[in-house]
DRENPABA-509166 format. One line per 3 residues: for each residue x, y, z of N, C-alpha, C. Coordinates in steps of 0.05 Angstrom, whole numbers. Example, Ala and Ser with C-alpha at 12.3 -4.5 7.8 and 13.67 -1.06 7.14 Angstrom:
264/-114/156/246/-90/156/264/-66/156  257/-45/142/273/-21/143/258/1/157
# end
This chain:
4208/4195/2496/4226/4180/2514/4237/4198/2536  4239/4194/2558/4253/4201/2580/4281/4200/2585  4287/4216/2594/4322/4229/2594/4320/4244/2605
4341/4229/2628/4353/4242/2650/4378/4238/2648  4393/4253/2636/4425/4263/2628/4442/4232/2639  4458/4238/2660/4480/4219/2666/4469/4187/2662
4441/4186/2682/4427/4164/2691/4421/4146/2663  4422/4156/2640/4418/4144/2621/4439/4119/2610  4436/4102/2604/4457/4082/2593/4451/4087/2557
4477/4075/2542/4470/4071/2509/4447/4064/2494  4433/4048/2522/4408/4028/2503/4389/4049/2518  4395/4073/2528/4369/4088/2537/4351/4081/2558
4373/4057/2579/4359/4051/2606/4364/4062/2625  4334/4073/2644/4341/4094/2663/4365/4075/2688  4386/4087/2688/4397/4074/2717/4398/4093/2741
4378/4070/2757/4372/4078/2785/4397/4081/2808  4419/4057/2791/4447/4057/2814/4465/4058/2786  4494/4062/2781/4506/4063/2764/4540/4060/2770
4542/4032/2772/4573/4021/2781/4580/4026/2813  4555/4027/2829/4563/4026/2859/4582/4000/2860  4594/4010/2882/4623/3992/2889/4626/3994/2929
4620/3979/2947/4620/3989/2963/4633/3963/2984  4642/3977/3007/4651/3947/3025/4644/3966/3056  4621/3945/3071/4612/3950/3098/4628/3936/3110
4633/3944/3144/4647/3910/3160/4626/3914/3176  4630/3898/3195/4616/3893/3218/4615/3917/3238  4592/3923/3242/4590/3940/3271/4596/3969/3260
4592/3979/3225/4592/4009/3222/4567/4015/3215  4567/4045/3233/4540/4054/3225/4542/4072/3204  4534/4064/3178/4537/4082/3154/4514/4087/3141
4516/4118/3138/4492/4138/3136/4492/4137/3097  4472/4134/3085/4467/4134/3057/4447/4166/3052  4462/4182/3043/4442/4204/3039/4441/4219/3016
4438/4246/2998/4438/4244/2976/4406/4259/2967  4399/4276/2951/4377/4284/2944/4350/4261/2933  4327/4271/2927/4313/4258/2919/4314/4244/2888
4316/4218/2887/4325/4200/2864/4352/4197/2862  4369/4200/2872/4400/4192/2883/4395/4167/2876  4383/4144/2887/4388/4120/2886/4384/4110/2918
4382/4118/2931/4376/4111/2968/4373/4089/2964  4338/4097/2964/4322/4064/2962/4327/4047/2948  4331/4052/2930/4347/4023/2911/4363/4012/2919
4379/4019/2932/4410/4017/2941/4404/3995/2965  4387/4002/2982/4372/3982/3006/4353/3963/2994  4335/3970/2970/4326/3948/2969/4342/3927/2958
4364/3929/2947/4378/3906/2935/4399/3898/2953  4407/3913/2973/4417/3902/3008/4406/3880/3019  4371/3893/3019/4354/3873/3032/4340/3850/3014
4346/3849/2994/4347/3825/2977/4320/3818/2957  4312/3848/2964/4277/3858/2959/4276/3857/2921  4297/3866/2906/4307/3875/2888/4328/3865/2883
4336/3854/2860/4355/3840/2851/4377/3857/2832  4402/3858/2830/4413/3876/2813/4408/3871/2781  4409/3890/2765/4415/3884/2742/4434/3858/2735
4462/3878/2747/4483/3871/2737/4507/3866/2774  4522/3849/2760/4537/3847/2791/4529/3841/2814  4535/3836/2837/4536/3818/2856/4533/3833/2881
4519/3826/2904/4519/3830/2931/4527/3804/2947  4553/3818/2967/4556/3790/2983/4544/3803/3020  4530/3786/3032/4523/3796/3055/4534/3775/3080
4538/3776/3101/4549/3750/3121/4538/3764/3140  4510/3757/3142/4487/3754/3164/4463/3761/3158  4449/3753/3187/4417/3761/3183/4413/3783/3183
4399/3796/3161/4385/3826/3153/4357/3829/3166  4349/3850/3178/4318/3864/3185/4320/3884/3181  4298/3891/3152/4291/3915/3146/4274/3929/3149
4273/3962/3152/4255/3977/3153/4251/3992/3132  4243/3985/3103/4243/3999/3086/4215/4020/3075  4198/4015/3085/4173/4040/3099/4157/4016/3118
4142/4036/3131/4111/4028/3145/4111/4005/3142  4110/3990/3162/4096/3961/3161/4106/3939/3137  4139/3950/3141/4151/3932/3119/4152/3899/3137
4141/3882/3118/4155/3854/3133/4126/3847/3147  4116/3862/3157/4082/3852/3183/4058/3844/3157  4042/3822/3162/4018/3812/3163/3999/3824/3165
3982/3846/3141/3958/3862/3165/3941/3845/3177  3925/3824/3168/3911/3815/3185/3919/3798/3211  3953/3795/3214/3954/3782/3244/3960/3803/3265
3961/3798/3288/3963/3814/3320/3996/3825/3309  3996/3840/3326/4021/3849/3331/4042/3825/3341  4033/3816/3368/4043/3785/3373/4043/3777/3350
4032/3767/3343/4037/3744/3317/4059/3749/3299  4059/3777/3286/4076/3789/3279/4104/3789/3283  4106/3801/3313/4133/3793/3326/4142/3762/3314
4136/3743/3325/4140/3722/3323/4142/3714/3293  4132/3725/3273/4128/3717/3248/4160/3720/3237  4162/3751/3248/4192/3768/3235/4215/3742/3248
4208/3737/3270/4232/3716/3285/4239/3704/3270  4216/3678/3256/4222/3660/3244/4235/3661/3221  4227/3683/3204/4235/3694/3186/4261/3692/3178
4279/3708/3201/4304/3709/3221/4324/3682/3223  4304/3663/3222/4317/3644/3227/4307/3632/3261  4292/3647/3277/4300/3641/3309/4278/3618/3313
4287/3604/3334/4265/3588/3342/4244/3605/3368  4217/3590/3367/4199/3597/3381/4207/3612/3412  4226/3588/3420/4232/3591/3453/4252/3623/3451
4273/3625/3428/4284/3642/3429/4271/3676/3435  4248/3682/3407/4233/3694/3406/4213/3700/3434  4209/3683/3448/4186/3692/3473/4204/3700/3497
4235/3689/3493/4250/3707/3519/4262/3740/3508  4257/3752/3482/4251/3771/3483/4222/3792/3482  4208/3773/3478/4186/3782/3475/4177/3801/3493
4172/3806/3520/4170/3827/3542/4185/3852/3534  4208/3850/3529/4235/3872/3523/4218/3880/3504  4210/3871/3474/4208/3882/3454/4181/3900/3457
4155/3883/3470/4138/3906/3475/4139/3924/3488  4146/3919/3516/4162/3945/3527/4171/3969/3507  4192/3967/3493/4198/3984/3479/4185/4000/3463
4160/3979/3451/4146/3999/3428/4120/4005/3437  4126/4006/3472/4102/4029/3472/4069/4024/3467  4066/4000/3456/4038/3998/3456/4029/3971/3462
4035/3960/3484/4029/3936/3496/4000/3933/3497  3986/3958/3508/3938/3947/3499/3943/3940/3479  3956/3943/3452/3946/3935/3432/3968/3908/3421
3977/3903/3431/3998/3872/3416/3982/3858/3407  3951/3854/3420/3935/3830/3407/3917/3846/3391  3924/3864/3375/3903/3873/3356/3914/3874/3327
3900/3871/3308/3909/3870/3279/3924/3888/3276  3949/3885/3252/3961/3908/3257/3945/3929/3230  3924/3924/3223/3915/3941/3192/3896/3960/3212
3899/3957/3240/3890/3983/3253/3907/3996/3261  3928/3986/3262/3951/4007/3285/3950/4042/3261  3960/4060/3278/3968/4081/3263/3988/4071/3255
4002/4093/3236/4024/4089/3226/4050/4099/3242  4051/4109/3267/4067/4113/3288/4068/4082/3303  4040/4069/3304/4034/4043/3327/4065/4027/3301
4056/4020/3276/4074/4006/3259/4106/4009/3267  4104/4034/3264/4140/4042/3259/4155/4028/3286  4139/4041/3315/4137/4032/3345/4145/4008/3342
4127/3987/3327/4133/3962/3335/4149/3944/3314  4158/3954/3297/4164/3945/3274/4201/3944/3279  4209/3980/3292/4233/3986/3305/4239/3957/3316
4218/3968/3345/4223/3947/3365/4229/3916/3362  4210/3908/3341/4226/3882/3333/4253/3877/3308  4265/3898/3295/4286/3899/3285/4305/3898/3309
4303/3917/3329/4324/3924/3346/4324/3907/3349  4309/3888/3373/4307/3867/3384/4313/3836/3381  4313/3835/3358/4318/3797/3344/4342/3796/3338
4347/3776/3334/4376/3767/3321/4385/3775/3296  4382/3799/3284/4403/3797/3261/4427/3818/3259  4436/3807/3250/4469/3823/3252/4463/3854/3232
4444/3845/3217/4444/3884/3198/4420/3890/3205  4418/3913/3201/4396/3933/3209/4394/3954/3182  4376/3957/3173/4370/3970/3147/4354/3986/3150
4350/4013/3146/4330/4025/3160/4329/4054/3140  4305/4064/3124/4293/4081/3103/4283/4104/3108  4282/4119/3127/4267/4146/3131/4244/4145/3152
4247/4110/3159/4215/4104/3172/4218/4123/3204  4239/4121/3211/4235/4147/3246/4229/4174/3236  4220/4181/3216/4208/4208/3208/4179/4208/3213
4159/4182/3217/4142/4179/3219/4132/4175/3256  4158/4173/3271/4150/4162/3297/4153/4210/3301  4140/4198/3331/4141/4231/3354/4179/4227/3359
4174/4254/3370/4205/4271/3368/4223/4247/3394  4202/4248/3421/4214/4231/3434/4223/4192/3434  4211/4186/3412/4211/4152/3409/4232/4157/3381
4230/4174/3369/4259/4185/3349/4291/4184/3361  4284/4186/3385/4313/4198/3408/4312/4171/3415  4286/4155/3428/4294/4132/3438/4308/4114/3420
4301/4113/3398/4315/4091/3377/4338/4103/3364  4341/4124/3368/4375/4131/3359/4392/4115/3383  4381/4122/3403/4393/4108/3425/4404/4082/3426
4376/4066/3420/4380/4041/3415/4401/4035/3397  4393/4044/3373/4416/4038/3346/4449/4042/3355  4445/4063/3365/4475/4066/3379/4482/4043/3398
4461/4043/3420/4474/4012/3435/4477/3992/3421  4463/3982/3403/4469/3953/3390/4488/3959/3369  4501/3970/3360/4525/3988/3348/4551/3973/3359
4543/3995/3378/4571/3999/3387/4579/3968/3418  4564/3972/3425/4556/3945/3443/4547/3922/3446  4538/3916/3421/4536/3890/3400/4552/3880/3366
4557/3903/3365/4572/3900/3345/4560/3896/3316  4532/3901/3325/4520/3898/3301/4517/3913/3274  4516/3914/3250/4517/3937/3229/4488/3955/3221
4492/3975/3223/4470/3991/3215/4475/4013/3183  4454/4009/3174/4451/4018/3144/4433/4039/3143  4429/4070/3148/4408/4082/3151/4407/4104/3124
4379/4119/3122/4375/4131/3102/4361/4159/3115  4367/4180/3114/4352/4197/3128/4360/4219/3114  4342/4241/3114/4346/4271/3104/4350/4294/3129
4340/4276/3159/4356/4296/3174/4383/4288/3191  4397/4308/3178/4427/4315/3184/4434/4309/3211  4412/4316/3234/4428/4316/3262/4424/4288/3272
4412/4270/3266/4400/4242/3269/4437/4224/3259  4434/4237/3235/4457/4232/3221/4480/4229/3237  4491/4249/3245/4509/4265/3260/4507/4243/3292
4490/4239/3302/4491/4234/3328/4494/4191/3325  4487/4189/3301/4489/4158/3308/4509/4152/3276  4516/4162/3264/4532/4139/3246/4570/4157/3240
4585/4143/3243/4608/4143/3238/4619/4144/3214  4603/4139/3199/4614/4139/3162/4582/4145/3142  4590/4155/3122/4567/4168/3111/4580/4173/3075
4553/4158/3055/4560/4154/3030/4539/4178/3018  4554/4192/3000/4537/4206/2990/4529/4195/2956  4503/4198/2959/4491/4191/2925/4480/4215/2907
4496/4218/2881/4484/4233/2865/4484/4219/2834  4451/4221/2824/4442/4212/2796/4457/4180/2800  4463/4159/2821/4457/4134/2818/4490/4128/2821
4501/4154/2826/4534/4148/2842/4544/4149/2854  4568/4144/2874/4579/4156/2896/4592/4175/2899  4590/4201/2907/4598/4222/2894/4630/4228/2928
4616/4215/2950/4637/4214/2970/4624/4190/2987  4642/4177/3009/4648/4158/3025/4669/4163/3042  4666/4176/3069/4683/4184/3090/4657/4202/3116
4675/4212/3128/4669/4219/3151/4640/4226/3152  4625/4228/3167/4587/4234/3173/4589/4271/3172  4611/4286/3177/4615/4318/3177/4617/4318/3153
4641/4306/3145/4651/4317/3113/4628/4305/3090  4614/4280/3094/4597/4279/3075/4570/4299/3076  4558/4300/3094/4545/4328/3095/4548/4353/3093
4572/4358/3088/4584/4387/3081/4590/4381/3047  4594/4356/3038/4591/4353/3013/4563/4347/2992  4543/4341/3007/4516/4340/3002/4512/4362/3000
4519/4380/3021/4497/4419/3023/4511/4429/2996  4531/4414/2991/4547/4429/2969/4542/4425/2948  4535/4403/2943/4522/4391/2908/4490/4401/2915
4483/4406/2931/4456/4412/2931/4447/4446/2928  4464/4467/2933/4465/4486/2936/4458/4501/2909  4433/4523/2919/4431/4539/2890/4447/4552/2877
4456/4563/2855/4477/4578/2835/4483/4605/2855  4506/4605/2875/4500/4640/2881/4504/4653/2863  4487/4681/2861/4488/4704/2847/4474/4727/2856
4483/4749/2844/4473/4780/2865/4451/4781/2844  4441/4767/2825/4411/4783/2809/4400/4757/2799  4373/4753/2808/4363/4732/2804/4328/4728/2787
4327/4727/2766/4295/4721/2759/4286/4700/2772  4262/4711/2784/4246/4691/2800/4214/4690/2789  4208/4709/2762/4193/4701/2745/4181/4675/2737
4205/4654/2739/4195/4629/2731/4192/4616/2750  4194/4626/2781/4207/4609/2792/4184/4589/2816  4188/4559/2830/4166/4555/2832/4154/4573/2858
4130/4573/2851/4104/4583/2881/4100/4563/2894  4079/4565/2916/4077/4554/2937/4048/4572/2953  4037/4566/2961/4011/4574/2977/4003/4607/2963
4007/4619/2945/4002/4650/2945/3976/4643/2928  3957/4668/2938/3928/4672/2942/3925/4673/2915  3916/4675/2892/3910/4682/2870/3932/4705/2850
3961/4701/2861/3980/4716/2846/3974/4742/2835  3961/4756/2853/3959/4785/2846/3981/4793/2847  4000/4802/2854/4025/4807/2866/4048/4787/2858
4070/4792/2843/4086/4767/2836/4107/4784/2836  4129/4771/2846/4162/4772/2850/4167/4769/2830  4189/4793/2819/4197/4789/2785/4223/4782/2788
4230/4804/2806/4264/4798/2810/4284/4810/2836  4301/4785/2841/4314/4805/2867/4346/4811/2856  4358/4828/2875/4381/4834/2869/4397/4840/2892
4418/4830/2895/4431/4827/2923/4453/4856/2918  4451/4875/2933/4462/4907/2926/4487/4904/2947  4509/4923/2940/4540/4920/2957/4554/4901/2964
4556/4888/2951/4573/4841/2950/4577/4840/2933  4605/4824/2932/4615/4806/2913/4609/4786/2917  4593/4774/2895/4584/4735/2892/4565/4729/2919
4554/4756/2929/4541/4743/2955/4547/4744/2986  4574/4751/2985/4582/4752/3012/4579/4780/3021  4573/4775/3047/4572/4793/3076/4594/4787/3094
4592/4803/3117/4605/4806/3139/4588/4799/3159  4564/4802/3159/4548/4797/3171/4541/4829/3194  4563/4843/3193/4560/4865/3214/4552/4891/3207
4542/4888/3174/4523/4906/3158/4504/4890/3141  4481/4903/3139/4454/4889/3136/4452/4878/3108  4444/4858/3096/4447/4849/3064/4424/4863/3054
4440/4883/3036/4415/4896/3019/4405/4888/2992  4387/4892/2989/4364/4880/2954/4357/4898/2952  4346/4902/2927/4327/4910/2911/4312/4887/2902
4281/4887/2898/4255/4868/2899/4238/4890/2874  4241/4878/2850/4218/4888/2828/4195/4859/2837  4166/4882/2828/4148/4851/2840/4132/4873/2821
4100/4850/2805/4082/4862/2798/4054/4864/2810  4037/4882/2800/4012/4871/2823/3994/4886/2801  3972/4872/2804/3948/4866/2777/3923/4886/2791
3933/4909/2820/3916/4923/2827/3932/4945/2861  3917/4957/2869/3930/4973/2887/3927/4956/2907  3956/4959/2920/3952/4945/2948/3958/4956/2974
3941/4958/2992/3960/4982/3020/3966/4954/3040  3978/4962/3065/3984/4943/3085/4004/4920/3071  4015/4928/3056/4041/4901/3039/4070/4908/3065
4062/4871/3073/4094/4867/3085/4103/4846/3074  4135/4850/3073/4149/4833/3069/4163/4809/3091  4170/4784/3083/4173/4758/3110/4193/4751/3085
4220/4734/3107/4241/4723/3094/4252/4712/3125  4248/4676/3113/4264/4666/3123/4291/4657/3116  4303/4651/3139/4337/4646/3130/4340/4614/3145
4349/4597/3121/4358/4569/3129/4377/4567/3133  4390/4545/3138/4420/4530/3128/4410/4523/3096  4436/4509/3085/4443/4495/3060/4430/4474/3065
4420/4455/3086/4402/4426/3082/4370/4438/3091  4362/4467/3081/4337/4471/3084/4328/4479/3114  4340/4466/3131/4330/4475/3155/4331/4503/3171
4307/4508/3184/4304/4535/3185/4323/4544/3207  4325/4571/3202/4345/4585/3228/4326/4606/3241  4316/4617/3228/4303/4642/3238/4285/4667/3218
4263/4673/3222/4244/4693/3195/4255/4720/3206  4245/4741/3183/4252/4770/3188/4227/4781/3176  4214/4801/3190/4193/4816/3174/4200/4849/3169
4181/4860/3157/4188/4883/3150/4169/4903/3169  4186/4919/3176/4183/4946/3202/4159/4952/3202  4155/4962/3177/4116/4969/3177/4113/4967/3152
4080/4967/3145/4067/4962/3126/4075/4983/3100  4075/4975/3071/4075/4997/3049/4049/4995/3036  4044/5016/3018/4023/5009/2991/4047/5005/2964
4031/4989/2951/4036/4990/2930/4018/4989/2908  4031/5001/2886/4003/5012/2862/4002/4994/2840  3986/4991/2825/3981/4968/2802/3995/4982/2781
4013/4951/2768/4036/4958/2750/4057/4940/2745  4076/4946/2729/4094/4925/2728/4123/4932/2730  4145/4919/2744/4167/4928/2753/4173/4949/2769
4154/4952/2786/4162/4968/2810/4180/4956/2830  4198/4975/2836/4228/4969/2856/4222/4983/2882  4233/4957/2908/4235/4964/2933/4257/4960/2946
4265/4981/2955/4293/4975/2968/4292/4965/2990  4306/4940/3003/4293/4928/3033/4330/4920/3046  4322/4914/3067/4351/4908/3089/4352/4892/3105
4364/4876/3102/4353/4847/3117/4380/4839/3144  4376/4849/3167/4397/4849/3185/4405/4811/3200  4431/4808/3205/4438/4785/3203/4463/4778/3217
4455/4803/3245/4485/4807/3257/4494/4784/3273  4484/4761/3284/4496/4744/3292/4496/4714/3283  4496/4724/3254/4500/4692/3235/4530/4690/3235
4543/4665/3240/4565/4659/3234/4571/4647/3206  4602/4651/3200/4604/4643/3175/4600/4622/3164  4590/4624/3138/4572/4599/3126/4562/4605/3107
4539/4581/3093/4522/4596/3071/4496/4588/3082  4476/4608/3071/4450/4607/3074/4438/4611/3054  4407/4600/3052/4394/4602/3030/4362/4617/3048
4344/4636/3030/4327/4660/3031/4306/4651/3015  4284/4645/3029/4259/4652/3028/4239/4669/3028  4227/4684/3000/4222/4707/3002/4182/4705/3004
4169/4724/3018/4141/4713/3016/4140/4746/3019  4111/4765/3005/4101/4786/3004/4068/4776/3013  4061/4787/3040/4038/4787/3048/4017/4819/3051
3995/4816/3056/3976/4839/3058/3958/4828/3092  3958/4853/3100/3945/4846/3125/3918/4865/3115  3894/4835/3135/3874/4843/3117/3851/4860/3141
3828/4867/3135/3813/4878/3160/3816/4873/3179  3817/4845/3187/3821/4836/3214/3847/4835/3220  3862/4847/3210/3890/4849/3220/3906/4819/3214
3898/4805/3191/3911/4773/3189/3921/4769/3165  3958/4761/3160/3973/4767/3148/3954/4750/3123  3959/4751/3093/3951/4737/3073/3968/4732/3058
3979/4704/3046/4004/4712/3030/3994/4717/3002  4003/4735/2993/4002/4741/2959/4022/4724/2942  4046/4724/2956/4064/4709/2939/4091/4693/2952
4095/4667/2948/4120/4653/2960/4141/4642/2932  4165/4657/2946/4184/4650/2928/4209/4632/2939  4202/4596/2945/4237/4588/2955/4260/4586/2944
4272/4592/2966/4295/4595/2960/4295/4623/2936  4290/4641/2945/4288/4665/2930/4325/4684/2925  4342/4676/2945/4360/4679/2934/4377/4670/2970
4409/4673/2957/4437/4655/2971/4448/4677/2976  4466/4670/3005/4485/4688/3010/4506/4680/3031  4527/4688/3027/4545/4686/3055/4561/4698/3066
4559/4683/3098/4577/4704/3107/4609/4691/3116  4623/4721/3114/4656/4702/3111/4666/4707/3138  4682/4696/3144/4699/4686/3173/4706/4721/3186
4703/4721/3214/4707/4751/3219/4731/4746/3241  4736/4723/3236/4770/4728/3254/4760/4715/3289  4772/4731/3301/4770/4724/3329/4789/4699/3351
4799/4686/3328/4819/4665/3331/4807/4635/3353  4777/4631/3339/4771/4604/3344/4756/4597/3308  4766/4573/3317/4757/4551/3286/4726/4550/3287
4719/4557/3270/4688/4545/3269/4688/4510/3272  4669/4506/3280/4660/4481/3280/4631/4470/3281  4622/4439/3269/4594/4450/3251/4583/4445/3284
4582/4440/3306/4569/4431/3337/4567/4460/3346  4581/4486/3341/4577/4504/3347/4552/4517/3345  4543/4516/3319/4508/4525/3310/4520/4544/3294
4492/4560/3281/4493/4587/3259/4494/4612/3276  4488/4618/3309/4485/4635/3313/4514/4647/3331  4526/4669/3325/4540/4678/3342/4533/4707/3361
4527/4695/3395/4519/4712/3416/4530/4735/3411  4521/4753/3428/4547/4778/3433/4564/4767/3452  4584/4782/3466/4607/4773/3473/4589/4773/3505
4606/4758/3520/4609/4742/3548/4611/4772/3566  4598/4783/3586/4603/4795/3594/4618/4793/3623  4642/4810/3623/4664/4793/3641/4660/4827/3672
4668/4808/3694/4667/4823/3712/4685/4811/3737  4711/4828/3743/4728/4815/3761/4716/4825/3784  4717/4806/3809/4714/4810/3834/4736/4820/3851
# end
């Protein structure tokens, strides 16, 4: 039997949501976010009426269009036209309604050669394009929307944040979104629910709930870490394996940032190796990258087990915060082309604490702090 701790009920049924309690109004854009199996998708499909609750009640006062993946809602074998018009009716709209947006809506998504083509050809970008475009576009007062702009290009991503914000804030319409990136987040919704194991763990501000997500999400800090068990990722046949790191001169992890974070790295290797460098990238707490560091020049290392390297990983213009370390050991090979032997994420945590200066951090500022302004009176 399966068991997953909280999610479990008496009778041993997995719950996907577990006593959500929630009240939307009109015209908020609220961000649903939360790790993988939180409850997201569930949470929308029983919004969008896809999924019925167990237990308890949804009340909604208006027309819903959802985007719950790819080609949610479209016909593969009809046109894109057809389509459009299908979702209308759907909607509730009459014909005449539907064809005085119809120009606007293709316009938008970008692929007007193809409106009269099936949509079980479109890519899966042509779908999202037009699928947006007719959510934005029709009459319904909610907007439900699943991860699907992770699938459009960087610039038709910007265009429909856009959008969502105009019919927002300028229609008054409600938007329901689901996304794992933070700055999408940040730029279009005003309120933001966080889900953990099928509950609401917060409901307030789009800053503070993402500063409370990085936080339930965040690895155990500690200065000594087995990474023995820990998972891999692309390394060549594990000649070479990371046993253990150790974060040297910190308490619990913290820096200043204005001396270098030092380790010690035991690693094994099942034969002699010359040309070994070391690569470590440094994220934020929601994974995203900031910047890699490599190592000065190449070492050997000899076949054996628990051999220790002392390494220094400089970090002078991170501002205060936490970060999480990606550790990878490569061999550069005849042709001079890095190989990785071994990837360790999230290989270990650290942070750095406030160095004064008498301005507030703030999260619009970024991770990096310049050197100072160089000033020159005339």
């Amino acid at each position: 039997n399966l068991k997953i701790g909280a999610q479990m009920n008496e009778k041993g049924d997995f719950l996907a949501l577990d006593g959500i309690s929630l009240d939307i109004s009109r015209g908020e854009s609220v961000a649903i976010i939360g790790r993988n199996g939180a409850g997201k998708s569930t949470l929308l499909k029983i919004l969008s009426r896809i999924t019925a609750p167990s237990e308890g009640m949804v009340y909604i006062n208006g027309r819903v269009s959802s985007m719950l993946e790819v080609g949610t809602g479209f016909n593969p074998e009809l046109t894109g036209r057809e389509n459009v018009f299908m979702n209308g009716a759907i909607l509730g709209m009459s014909r005449v309604d539907i064809e005085g947006k119809l120009d606007e809506i293709i316009e938008f998504s970008e692929i007007g050669q193809f409106i009269d083509t099936p949509v079980k050809r479109y890519s899966s970008g042509m779908y999202v394009k037009l699928a947006f475009s007719v959510a934005a576009h029709l009459d319904s007062e909610i907007m439900i929307m699943d991860e699907v702009l992770a699938v459009g290009d960087v610039n038709f991503q910007q265009k429909c944040l856009g959008k969502m914000k105009e019919v927002s804030e300028g229609e008054g319409r409600t938007i329901l979104y689901v996304s794992h990136n933070m700055n999408t987040i940040r730029q279009l919704c005003n309120r933001c629910i966080v889900l953990s194991q099928g509950e609401i763990i917060f409901d307030g501000d789009a800053e503070s709930a993402i500063a409370e997500y990085v936080k339930s999400s965040q690895i155990k800090a500690t200065t000594k870490k087995d990474l023995s068990q820990s998972k891999r990722a692309g390394a060549e046949g594990m000649k070479v394996r990371l046993q253990q790191i150790e974060l040297l001169e910190t308490k619990d992890g913290y820096y200043s940032g204005e001396k270098p974070i030092k380790m010690k790295i035991t690693l094994d290797a099942v034969e002699d190796f010359d040309k070994i460098i070391f690569h470590s990238t440094v994220q934020f707490a929601d994974r995203s990258p900031i910047g890699t560091a490599i190592s000065s020049e190449p070492i050997c290392i000899k076949k054996g087990n628990g051999q220790e390297i002392l390494l220094a990983l400089h970090v002078p213009m991170l501002s205060e915060g936490y970060y999480i370390a990606n550790f990878n050991v490569f061999q550069l090979n005849h042709y001079g082309k890095a190989v990785r032997l071994d990837l360790v994420h999230e290989a270990f945590a650290f942070s750095i604490f406030p160095q004064g200066g008498g301005f507030g951090r703030n999260p619009y500022m970024g991770a990096i702090d310049f050197p100072p302004i160089e000033i020159e009176q005339l």
